[in-house]
mmCIF file as gemmi writes it, N, C-alpha and C atoms, coordinates in Angstrom:
data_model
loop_
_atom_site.group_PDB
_atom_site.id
_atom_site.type_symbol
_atom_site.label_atom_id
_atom_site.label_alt_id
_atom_site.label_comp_id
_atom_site.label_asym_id
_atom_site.label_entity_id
_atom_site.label_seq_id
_atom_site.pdbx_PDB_ins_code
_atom_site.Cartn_x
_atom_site.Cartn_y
_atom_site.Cartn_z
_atom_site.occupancy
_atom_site.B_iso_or_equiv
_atom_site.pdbx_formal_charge
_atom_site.auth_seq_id
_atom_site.auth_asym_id
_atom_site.pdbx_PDB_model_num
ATOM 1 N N . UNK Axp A 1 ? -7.374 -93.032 121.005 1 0 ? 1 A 1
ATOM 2 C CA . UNK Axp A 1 ? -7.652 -94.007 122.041 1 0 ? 1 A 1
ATOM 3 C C . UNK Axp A 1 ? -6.71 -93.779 123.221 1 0 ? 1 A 1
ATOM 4 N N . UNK Axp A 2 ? -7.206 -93.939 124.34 1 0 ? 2 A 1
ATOM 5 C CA . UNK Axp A 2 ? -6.545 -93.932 125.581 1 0 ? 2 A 1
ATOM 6 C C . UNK Axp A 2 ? -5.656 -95.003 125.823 1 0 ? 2 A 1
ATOM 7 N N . UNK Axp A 3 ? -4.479 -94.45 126.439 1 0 ? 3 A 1
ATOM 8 C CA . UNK Axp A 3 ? -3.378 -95.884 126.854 1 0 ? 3 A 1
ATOM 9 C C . UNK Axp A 3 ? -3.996 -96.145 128.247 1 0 ? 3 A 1
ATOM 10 N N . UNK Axp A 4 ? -3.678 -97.668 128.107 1 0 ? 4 A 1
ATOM 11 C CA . UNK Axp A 4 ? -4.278 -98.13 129.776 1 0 ? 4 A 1
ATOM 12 C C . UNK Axp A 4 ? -3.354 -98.155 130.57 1 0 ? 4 A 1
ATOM 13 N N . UNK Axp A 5 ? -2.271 -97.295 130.245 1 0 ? 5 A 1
ATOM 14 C CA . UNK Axp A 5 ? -1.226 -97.173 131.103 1 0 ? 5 A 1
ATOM 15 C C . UNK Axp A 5 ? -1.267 -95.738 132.134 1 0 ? 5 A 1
ATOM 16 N N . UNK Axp A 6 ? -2.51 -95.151 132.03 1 0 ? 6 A 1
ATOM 17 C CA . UNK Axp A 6 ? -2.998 -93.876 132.434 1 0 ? 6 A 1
ATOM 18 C C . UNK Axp A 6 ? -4.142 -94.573 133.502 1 0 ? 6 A 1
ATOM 19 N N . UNK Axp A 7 ? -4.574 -95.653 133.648 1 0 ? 7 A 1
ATOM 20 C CA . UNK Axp A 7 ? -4.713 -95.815 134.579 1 0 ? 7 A 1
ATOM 21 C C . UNK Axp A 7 ? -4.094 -95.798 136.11 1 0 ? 7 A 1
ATOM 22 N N . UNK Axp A 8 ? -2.97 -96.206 135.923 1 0 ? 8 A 1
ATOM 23 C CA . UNK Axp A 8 ? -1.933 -96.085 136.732 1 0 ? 8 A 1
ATOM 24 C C . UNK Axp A 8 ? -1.886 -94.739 137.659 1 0 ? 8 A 1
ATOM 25 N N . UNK Axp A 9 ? -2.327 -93.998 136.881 1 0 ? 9 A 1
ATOM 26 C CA . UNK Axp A 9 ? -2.332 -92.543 137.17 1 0 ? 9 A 1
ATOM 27 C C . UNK Axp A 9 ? -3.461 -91.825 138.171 1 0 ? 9 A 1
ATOM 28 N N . UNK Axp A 10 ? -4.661 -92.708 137.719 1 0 ? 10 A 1
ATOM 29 C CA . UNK Axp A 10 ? -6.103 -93.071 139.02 1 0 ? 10 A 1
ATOM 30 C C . UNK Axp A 10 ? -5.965 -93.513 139.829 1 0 ? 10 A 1
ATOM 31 N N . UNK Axp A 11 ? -4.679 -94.719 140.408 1 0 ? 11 A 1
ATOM 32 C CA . UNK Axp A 11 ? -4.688 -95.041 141.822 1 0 ? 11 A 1
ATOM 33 C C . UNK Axp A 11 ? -4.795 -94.197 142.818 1 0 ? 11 A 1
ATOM 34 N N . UNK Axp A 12 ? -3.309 -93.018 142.545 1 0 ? 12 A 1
ATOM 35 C CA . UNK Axp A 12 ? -3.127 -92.243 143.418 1 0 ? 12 A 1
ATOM 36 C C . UNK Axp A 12 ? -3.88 -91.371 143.781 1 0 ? 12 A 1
ATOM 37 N N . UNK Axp A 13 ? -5.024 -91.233 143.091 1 0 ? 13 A 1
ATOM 38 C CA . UNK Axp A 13 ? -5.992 -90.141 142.87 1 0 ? 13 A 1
ATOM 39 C C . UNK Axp A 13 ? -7.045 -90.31 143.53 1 0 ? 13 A 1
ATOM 40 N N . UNK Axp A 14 ? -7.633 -91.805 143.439 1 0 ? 14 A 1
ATOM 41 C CA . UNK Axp A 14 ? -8.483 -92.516 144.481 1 0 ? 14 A 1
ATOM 42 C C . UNK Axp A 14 ? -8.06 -92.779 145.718 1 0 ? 14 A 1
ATOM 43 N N . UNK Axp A 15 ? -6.855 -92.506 145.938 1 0 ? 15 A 1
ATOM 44 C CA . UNK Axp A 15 ? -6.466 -93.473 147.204 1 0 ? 15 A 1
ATOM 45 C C . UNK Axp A 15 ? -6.307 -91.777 148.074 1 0 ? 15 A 1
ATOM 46 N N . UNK Axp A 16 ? -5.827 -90.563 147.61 1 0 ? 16 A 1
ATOM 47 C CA . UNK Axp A 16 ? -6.16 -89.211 147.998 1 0 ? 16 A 1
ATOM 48 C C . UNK Axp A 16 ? -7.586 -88.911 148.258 1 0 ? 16 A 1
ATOM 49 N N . UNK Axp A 17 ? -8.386 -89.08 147.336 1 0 ? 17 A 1
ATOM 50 C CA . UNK Axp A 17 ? -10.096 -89.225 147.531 1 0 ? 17 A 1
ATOM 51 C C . UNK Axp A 17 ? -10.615 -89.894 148.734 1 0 ? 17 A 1
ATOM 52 N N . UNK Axp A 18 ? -9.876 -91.094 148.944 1 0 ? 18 A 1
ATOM 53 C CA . UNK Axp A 18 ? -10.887 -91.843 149.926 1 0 ? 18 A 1
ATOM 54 C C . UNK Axp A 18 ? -10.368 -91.808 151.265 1 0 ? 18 A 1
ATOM 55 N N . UNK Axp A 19 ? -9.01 -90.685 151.113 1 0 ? 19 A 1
ATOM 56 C CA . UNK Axp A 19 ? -8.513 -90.654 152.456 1 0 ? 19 A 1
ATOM 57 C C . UNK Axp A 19 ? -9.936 -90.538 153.841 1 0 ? 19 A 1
ATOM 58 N N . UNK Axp A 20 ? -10.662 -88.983 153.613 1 0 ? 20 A 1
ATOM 59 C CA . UNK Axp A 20 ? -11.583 -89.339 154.843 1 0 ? 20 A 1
ATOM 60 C C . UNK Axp A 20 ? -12.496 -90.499 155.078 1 0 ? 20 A 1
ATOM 61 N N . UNK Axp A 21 ? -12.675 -91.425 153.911 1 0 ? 21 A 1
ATOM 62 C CA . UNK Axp A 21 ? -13.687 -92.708 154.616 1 0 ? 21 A 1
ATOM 63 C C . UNK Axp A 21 ? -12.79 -93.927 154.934 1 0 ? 21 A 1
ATOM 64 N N . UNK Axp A 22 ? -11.554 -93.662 155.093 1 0 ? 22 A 1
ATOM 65 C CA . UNK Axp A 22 ? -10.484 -94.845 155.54 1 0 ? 22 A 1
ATOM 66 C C . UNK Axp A 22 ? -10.581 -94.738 156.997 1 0 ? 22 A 1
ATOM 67 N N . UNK Axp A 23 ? -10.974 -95.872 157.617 1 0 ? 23 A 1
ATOM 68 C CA . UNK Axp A 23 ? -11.373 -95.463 159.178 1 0 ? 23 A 1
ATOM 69 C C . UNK Axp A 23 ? -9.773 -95.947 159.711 1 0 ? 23 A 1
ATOM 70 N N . UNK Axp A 24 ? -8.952 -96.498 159.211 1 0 ? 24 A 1
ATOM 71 C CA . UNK Axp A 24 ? -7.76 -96.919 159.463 1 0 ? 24 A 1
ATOM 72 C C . UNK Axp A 24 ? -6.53 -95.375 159.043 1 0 ? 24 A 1
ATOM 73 N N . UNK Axp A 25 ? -6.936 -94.895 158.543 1 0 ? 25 A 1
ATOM 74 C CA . UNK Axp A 25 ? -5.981 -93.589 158.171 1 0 ? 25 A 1
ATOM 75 C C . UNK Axp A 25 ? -6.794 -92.792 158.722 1 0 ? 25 A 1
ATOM 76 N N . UNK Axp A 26 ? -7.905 -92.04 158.678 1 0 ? 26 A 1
ATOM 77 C CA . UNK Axp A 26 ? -8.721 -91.167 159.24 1 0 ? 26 A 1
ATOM 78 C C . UNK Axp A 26 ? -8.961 -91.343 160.947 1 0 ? 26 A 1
ATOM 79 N N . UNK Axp A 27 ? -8.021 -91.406 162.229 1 0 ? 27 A 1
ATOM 80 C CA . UNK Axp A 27 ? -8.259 -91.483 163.42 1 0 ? 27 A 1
ATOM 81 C C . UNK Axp A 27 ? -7.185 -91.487 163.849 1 0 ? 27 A 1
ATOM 82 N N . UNK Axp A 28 ? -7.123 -91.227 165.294 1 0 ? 28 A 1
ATOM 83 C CA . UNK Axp A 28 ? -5.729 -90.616 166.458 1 0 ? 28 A 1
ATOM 84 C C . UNK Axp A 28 ? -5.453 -91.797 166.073 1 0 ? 28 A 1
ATOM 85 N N . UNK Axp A 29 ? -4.5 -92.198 164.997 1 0 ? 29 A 1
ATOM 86 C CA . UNK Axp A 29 ? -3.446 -93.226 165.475 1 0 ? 29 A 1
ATOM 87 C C . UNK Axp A 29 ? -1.934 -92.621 164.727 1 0 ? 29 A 1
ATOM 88 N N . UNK Axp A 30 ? -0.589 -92.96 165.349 1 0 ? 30 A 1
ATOM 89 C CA . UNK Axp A 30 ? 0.47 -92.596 164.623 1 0 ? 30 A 1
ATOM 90 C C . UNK Axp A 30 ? 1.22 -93.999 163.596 1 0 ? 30 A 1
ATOM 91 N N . UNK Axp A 31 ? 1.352 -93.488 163.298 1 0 ? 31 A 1
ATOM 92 C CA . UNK Axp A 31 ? 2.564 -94.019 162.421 1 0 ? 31 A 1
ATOM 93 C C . UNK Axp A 31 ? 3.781 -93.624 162.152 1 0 ? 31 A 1
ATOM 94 N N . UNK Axp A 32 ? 4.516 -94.59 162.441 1 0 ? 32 A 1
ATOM 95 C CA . UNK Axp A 32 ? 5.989 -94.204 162.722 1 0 ? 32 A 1
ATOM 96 C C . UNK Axp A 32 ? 6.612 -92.822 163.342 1 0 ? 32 A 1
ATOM 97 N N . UNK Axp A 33 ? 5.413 -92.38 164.196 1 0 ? 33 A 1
ATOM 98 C CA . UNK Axp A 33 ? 5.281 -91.465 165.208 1 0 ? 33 A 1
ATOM 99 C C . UNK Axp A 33 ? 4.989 -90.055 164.575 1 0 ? 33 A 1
ATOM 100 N N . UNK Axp A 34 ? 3.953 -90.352 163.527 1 0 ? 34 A 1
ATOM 101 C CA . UNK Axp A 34 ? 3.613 -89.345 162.565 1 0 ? 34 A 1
ATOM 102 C C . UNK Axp A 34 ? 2.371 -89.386 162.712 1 0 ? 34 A 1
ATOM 103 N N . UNK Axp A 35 ? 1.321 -88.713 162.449 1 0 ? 35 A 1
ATOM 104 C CA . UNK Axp A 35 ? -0.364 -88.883 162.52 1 0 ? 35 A 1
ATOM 105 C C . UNK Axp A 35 ? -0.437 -89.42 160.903 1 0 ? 35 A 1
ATOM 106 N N . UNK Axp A 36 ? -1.495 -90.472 161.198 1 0 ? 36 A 1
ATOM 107 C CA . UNK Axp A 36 ? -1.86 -91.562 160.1 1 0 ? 36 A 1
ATOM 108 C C . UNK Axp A 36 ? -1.868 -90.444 158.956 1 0 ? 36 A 1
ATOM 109 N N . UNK Axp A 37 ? -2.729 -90.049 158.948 1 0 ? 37 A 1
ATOM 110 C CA . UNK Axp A 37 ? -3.18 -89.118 157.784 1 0 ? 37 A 1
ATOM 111 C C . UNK Axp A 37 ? -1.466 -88.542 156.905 1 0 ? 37 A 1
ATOM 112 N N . UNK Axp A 38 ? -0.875 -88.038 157.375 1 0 ? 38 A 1
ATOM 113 C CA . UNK Axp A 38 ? 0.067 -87.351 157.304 1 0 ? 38 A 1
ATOM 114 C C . UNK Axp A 38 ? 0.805 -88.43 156.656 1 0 ? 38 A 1
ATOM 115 N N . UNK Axp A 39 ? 1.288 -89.595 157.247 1 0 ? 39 A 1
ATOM 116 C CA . UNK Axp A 39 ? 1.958 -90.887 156.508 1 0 ? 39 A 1
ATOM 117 C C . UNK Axp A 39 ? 1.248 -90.896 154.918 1 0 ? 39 A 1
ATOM 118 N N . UNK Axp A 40 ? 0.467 -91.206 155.466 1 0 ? 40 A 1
ATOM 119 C CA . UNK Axp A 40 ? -0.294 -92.067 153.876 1 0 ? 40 A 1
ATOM 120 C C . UNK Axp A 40 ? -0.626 -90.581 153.069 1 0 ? 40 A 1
ATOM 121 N N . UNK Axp A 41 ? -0.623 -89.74 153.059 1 0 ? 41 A 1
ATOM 122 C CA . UNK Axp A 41 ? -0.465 -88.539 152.009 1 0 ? 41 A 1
ATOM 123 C C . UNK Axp A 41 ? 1.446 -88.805 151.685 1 0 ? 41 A 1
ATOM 124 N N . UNK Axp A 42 ? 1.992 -89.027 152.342 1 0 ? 42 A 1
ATOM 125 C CA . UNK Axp A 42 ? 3.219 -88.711 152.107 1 0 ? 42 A 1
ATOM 126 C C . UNK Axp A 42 ? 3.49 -90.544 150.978 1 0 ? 42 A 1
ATOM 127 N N . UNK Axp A 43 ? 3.026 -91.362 151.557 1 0 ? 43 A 1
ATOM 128 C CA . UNK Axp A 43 ? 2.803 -92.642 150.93 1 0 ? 43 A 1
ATOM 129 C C . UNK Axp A 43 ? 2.655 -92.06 149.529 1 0 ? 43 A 1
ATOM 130 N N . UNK Axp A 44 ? 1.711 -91.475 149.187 1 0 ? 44 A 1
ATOM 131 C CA . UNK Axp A 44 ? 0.921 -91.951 147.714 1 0 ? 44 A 1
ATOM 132 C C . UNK Axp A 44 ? 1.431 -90.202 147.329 1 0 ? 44 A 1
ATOM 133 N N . UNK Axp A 45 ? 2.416 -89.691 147.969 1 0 ? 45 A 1
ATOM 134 C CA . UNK Axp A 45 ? 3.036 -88.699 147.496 1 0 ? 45 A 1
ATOM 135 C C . UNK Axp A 45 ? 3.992 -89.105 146.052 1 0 ? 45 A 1
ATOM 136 N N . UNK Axp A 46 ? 4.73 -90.271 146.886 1 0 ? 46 A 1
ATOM 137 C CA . UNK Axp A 46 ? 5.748 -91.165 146.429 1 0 ? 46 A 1
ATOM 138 C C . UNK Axp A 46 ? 4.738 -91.768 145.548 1 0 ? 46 A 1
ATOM 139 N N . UNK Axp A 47 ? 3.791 -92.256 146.151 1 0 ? 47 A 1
ATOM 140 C CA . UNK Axp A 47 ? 3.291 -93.762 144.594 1 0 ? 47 A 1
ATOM 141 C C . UNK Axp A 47 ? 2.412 -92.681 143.252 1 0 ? 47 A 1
ATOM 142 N N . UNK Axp A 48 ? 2.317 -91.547 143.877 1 0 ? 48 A 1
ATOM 143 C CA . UNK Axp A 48 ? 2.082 -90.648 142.669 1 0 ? 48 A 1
ATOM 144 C C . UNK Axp A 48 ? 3.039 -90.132 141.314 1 0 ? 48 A 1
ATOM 145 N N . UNK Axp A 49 ? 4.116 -90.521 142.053 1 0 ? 49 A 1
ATOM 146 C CA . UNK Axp A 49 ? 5.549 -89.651 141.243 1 0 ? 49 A 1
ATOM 147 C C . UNK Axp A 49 ? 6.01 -91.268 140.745 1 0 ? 49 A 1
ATOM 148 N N . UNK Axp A 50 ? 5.501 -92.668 141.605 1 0 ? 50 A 1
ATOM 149 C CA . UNK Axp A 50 ? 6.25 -93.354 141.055 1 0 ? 50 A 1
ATOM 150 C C . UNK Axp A 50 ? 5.3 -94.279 139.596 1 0 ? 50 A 1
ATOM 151 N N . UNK Axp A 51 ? 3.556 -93.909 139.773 1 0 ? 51 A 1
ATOM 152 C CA . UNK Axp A 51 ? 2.591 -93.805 138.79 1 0 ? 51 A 1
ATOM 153 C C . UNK Axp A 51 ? 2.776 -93.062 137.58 1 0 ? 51 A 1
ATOM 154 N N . UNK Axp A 52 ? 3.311 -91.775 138.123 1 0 ? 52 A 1
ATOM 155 C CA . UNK Axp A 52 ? 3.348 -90.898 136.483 1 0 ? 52 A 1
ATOM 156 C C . UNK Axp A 52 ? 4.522 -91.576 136.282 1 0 ? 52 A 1
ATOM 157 N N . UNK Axp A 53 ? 5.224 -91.893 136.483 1 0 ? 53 A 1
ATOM 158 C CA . UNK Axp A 53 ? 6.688 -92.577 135.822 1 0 ? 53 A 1
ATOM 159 C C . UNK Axp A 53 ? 6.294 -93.943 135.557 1 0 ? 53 A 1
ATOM 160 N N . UNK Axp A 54 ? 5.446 -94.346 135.48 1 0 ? 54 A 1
ATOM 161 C CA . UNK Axp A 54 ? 4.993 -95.588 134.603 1 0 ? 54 A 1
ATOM 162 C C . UNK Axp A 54 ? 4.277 -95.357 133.296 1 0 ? 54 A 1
ATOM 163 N N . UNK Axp A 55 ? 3.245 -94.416 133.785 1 0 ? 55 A 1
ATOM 164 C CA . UNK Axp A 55 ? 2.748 -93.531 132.599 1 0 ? 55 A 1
ATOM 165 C C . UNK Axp A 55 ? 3.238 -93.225 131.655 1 0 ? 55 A 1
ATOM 166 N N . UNK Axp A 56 ? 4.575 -92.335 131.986 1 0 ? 56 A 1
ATOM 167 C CA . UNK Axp A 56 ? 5.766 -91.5 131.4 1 0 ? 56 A 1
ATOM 168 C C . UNK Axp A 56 ? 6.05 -92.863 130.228 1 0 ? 56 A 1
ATOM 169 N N . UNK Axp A 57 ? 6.615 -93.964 131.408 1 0 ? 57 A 1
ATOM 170 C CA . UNK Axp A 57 ? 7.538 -94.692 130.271 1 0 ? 57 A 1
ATOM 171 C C . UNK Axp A 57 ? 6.926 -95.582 128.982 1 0 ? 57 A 1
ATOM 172 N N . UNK Axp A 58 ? 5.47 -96.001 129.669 1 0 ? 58 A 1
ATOM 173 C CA . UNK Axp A 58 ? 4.164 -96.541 128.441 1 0 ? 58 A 1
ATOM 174 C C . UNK Axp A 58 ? 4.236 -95.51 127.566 1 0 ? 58 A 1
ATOM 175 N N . UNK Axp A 59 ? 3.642 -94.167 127.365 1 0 ? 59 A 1
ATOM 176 C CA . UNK Axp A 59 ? 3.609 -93.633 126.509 1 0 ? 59 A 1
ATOM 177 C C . UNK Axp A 59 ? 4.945 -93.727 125.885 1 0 ? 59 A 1
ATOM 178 N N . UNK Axp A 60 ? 5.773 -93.197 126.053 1 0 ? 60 A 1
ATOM 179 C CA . UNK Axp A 60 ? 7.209 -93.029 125.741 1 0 ? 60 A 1
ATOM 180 C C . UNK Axp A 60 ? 7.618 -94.54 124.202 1 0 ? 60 A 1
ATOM 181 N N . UNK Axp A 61 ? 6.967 -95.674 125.2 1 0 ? 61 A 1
ATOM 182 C CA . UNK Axp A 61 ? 7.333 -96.845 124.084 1 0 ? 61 A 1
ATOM 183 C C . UNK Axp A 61 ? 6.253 -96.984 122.902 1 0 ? 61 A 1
ATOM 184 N N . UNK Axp A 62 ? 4.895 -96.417 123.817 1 0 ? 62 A 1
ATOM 185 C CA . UNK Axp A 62 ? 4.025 -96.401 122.196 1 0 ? 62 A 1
ATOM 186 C C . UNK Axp A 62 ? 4.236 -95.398 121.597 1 0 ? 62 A 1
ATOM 187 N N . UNK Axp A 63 ? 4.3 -94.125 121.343 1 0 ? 63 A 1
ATOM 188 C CA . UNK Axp A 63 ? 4.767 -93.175 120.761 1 0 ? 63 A 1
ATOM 189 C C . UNK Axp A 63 ? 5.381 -93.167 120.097 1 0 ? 63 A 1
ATOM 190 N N . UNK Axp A 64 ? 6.822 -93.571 120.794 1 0 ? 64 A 1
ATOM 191 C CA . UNK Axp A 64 ? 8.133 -93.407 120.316 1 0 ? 64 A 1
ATOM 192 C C . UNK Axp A 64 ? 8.809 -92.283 120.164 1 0 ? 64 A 1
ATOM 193 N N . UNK Axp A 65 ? 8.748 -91.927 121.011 1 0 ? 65 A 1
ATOM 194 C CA . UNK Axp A 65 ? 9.196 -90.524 121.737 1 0 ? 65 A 1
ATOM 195 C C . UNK Axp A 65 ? 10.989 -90.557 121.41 1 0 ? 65 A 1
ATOM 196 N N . UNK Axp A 66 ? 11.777 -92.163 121.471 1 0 ? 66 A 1
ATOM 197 C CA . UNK Axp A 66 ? 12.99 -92.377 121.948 1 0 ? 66 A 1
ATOM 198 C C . UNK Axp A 66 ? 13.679 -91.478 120.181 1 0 ? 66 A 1
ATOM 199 N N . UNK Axp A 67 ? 12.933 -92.087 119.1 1 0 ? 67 A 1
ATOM 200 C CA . UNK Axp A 67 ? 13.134 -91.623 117.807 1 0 ? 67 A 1
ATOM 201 C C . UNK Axp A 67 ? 13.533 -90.478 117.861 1 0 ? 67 A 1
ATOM 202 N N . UNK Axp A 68 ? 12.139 -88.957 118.356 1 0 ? 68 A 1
ATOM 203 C CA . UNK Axp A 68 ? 12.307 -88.526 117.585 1 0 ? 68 A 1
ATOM 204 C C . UNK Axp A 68 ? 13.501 -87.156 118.794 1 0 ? 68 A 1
ATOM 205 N N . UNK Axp A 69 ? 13.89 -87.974 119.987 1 0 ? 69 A 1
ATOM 206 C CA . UNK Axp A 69 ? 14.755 -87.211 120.425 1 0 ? 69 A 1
ATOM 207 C C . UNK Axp A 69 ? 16.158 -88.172 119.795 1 0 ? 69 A 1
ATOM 208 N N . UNK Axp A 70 ? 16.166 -88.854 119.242 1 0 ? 70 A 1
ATOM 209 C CA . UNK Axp A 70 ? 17.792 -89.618 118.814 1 0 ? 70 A 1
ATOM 210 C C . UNK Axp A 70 ? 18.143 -88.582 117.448 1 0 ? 70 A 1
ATOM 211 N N . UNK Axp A 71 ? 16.872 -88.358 116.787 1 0 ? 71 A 1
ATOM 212 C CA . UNK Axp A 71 ? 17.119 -87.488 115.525 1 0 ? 71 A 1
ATOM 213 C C . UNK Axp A 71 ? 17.255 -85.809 115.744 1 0 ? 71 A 1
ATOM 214 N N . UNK Axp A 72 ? 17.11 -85.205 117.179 1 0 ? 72 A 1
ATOM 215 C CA . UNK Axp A 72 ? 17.662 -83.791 117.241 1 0 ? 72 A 1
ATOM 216 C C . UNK Axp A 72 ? 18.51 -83.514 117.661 1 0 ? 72 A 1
């Protein structure tokens, strides 16, 4: 069975996907004197790395991953 903590992991994935039909990220506008597009890839750069590290730590507690590195 799948952990639903791998959802977490689809945000970033959708939110990369739907970059061209975002009419708010997709057009001449800057951000923080950056082109939109360019921000929000760099955005969900970060919420990608900070998704698998939620992932990471769900599995980690169902598993129990902590065990079987305390015993090598």
């Amino acid at each position: 069975m799948r952990s639903p903590h791998a959802l977490w992991a689809a945000v970033p994935v959708l939110a990369f996907l739907g970059t061209p039909f975002l009419p708010f990220v997709n057009g001449p506008h800057l951000w923080f004197g950056l082109p939109s597009v360019l921000c929000w890839c760099l955005i969900w750069t970060v919420g990608t790395t900070a998704a698998l590290a939620l992932v990471d730590r769900g599995t980690r507690s169902t598993v129990g991953y902590e065990d079987e590195e305390a015993a090598a």
